[in-house]
VMD Tcl script that draws the C-alpha trace (Angstrom):
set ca {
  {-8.20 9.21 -1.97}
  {-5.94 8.82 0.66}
  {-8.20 10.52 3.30}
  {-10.92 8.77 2.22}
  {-8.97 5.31 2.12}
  {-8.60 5.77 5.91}
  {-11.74 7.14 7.06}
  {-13.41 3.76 5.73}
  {-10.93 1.74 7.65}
  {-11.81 3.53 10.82}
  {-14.88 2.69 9.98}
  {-14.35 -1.14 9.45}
  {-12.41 -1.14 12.31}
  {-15.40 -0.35 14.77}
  {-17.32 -2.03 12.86}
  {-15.21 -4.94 13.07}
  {-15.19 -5.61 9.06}
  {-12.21 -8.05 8.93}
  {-12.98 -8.02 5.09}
  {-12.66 -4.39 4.37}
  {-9.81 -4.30 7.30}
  {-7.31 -6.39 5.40}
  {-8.28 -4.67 1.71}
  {-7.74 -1.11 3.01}
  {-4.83 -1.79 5.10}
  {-3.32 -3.18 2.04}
  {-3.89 -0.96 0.06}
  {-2.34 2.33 2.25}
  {0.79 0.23 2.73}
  {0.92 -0.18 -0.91}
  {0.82 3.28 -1.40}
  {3.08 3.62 1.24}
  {5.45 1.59 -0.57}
  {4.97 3.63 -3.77}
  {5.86 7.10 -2.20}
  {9.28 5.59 -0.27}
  {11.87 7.70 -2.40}
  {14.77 4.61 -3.94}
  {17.39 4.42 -1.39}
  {20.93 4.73 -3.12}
  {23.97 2.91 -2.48}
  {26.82 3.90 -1.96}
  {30.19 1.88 -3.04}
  {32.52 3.68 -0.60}
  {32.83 1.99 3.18}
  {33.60 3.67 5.97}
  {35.16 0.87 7.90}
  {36.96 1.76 10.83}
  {35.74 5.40 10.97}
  {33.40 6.56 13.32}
  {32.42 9.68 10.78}
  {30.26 8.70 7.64}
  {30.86 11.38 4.76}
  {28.00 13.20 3.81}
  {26.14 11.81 6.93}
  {23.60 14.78 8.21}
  {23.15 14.70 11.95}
  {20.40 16.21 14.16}
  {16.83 16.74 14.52}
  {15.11 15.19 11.69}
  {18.35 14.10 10.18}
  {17.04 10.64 8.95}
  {13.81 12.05 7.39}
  {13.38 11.60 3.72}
  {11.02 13.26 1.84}
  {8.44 11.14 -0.22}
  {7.11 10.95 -3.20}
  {3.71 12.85 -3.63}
  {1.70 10.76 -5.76}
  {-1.08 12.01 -8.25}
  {-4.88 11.34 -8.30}
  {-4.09 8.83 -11.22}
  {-1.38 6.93 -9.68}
  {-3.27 6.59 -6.51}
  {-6.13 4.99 -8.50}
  {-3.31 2.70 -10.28}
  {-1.93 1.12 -7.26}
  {-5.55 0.79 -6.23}
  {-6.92 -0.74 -9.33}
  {-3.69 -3.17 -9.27}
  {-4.72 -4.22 -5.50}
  {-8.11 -5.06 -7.26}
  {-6.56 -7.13 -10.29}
  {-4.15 -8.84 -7.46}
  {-7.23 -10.52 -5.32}
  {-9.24 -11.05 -8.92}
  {-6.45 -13.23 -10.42}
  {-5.68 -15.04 -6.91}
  {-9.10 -15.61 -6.19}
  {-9.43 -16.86 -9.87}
  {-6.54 -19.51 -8.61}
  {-8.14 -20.42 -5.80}
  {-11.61 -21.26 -7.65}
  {-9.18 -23.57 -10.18}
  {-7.96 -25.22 -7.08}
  {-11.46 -26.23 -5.63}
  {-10.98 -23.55 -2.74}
  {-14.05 -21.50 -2.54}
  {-13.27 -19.64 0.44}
  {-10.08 -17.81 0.06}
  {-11.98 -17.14 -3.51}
  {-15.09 -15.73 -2.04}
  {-12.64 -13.55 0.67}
  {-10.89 -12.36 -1.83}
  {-13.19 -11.53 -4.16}
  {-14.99 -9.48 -0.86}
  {-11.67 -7.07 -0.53}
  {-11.80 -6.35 -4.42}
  {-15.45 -5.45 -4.06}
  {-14.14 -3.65 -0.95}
  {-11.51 -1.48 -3.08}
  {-13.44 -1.08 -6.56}
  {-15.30 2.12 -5.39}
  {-12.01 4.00 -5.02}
  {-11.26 3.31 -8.87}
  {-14.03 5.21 -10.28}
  {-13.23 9.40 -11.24}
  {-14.05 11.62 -7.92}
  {-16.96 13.86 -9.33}
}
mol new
graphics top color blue
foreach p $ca { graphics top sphere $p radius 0.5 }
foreach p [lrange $ca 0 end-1] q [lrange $ca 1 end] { graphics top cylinder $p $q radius 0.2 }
display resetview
């Protein structure tokens, strides 16, 4: 879904689709966001040393490994990106703004594909 989710942005982006731009850019960074592994804190402090314990140096050193999300969770975070823009845009109508409504209503159009089964 990934792949797929950022061939169709190339896409919009030569084609200049600031519609489908904004919808699939948000949704990679939100599964972006879903595969950043918790970071963990620590309660020592290492005032006044220059040496962090357990501190890895070198090439590559600050690399964390991600999360590898499933077919199914990719189509969650998706499908909640849909119900996002449907309940603003359902906000925006209450308010007497059409256009935000209407835009966001676009991106969720944009994004609903991606939530059916790959066959």
């Amino acid at each position: 879904m990934r792949t797929s989710l950022r061939d169709d942005l190339r896409a919009a982006l030569k084609a200049r689709d600031r519609v489908a731009i904004s919808a699939l850019r948000s949704a990679l960074a939100a599964i972006d966001n879903a595969e950043a592994v918790p970071v963990e804190h620590s309660s020592g402090s290492a005032a006044g040393n220059e040496h962090v314990a357990g501190a890895a140096a070198g090439l590559g050193a600050a690399e964390a490994e991600r999360r590898h999300l499933t077919e199914a969770e990719l189509r969650s975070i998706v499908g909640n990106e849909v119900r996002e823009r449907l309940a603003a845009a359902e906000e925006y109508e209450q308010l007497g703004r059409a256009d935000p409504a209407e835009r966001l209503r676009a991106e969720a159009d944009v994004l609903s594909p991606y939530l059916k089964p790959a066959v």
